[in-house]
C-alpha positions as MATLAB code, in Angstrom:
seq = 'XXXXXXXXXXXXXXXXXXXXXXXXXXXXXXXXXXXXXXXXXXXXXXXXXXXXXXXXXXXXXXXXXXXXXXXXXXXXXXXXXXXXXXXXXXXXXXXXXXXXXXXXXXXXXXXXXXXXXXXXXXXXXXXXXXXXXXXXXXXXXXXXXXXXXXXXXXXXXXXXXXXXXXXX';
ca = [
      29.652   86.534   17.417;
      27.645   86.141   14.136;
      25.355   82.806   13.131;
      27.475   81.605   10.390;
      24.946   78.469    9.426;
      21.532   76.786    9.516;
      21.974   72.906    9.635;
      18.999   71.528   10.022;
      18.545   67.821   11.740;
      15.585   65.612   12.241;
      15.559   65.809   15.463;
      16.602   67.790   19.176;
      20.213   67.348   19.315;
      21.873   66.019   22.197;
      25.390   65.400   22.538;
      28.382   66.405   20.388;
      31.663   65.524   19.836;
      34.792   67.024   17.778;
      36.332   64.417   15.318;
      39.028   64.629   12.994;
      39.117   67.422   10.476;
      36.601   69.136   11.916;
      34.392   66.403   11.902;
      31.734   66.719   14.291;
      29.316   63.612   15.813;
      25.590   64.824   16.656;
      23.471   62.206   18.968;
      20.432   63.056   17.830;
      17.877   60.458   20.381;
      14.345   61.867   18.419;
      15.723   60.218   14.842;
      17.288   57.303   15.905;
      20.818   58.346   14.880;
      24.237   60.478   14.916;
      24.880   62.291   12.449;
      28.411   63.105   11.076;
      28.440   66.826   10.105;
      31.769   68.635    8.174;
      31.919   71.756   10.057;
      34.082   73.878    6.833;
      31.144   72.657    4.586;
      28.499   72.590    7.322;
      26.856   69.921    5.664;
      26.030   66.324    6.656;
      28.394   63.468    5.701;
      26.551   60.601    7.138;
      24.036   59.171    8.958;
      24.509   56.184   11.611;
      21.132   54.989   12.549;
      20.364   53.315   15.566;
      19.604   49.491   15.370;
      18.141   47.426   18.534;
      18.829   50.131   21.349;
      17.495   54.277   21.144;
      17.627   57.183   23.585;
      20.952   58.255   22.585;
      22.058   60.876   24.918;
      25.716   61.421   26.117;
      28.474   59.953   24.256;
      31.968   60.711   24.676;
      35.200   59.963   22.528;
      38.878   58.962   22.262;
      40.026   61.183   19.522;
      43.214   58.708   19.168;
      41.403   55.111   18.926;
      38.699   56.403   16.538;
      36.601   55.158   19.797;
      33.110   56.690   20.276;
      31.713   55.871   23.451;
      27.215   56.004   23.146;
      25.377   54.826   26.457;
      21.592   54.418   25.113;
      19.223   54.398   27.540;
      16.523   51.738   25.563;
      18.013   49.367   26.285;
      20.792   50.244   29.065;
      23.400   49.909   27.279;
      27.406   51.414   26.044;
      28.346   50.801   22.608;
      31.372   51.167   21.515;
      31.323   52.752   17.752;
      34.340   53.293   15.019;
      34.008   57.255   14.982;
      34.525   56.870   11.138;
      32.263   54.582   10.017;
      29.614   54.248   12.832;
      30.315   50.519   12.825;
      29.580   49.191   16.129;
      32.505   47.513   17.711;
      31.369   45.997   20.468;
      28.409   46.753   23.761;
      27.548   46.538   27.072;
      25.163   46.722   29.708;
      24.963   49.906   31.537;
      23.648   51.566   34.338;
      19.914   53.148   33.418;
      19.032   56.505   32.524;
      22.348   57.564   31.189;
      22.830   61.127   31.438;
      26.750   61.705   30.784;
      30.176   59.451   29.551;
      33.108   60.737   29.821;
      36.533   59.161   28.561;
      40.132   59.283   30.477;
      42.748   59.438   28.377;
      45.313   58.342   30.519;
      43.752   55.471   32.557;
      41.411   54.442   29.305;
      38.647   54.568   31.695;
      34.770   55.334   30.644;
      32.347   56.688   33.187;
      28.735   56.068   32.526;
      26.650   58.384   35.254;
      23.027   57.203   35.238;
      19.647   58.295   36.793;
      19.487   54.526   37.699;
      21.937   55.663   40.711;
      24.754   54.277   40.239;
      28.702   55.219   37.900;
      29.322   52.778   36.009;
      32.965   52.147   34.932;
      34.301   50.420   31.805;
      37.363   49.521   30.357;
      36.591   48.914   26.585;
      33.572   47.546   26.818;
      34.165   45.242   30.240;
      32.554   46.849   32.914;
      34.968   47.149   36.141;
      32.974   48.994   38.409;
      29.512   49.710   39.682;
      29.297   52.621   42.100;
      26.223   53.244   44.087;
      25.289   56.741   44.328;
      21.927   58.138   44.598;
      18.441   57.559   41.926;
      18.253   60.600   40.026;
      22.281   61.657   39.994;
      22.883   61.217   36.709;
      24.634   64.756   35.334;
      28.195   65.079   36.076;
      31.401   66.754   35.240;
      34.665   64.655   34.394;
      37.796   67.093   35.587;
      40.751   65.375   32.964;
      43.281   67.273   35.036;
      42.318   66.588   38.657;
      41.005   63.218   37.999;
      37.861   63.450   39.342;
      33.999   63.156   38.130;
      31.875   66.227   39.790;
      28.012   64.393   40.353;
      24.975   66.510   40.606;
      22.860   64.876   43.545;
      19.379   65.811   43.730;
      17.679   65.840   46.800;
      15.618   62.417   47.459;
      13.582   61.096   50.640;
      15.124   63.311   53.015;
      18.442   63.819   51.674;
      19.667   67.271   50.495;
      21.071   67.984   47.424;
      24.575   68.455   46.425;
      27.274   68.168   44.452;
      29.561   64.427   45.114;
      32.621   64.463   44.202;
      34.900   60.756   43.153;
      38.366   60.917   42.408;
      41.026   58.475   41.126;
];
């Protein structure tokens, strides 16, 4: 392995997710934006800044819609953008403290795992489920094959820590 490129941002990236044609989608929470970067060129194509909502963390995306799935954390919130224009399609409340957001492909489910304590699960931007699980588990792991999302719990008033496991 060899550093191939510099490409400098405005800010500590967060998130990042592969595009089309090696388009790749930076959050980048400290600027306000994502940022569309060419990989072949490594330079940047675009910048989507935020407007009404910031602490962009996780996002996820559905490589076939053109979907890109932000949870923001100022306000709680999931936005729905076009992943080739940064439009914003449509939003929703979310649970607080968003941490990770991972997409289904088959079931065209999001998950939204928040701080806040709870999962939060949308279909588009309708939310269809609000699962309690414990203030502070907000990292997670979504297994595409086995159907399940992998929650980090940490250990709070008592509890121990551990790893929660949801399936479908």
């Amino acid at each position: 392995m060899q550093k191939l490129g510099n490409l400098r941002l405005k800010g500590h990236p967060e998130s990042f997710q592969l595009g089309d044609a090696g388009l790749v989608l930076i959050n980048v929470p400290d600027a306000g934006e994502i940022v569309a970067v060419d990989l072949g060129t490594q330079r940047i194509q675009s910048h989507w800044k935020n407007s009404g909502a910031s602490a962009n963390f996780p996002m996820a995306l559905d490589r076939q819609s053109g979907q890109l799935f932000v949870a923001y954390r100022h306000p709680a919130q999931l936005r729905i953008l076009d992943s080739r224009t940064g439009a914003v399609k449509s939003s929703a409340p979310c649970v607080g403290d968003a941490d990770d957001v991972f997409y289904d492909k088959a079931s065209k489910l999001v998950f939204v795992s928040g701080g806040e304590g709870y999962i939060d699960v949308f279909r588009g931007s309708t939310l269809v489920n609000h699962i309690a699980t414990r203030k502070g588990a907000r990292t997670g792991l979504w297994l595409q094959e086995e159907k399940k999302l992998v929650l980090a719990v940490p250990a709070r008033g008592g509890e121990q820590a551990g790893l929660w496991v949801y399936g479908m």
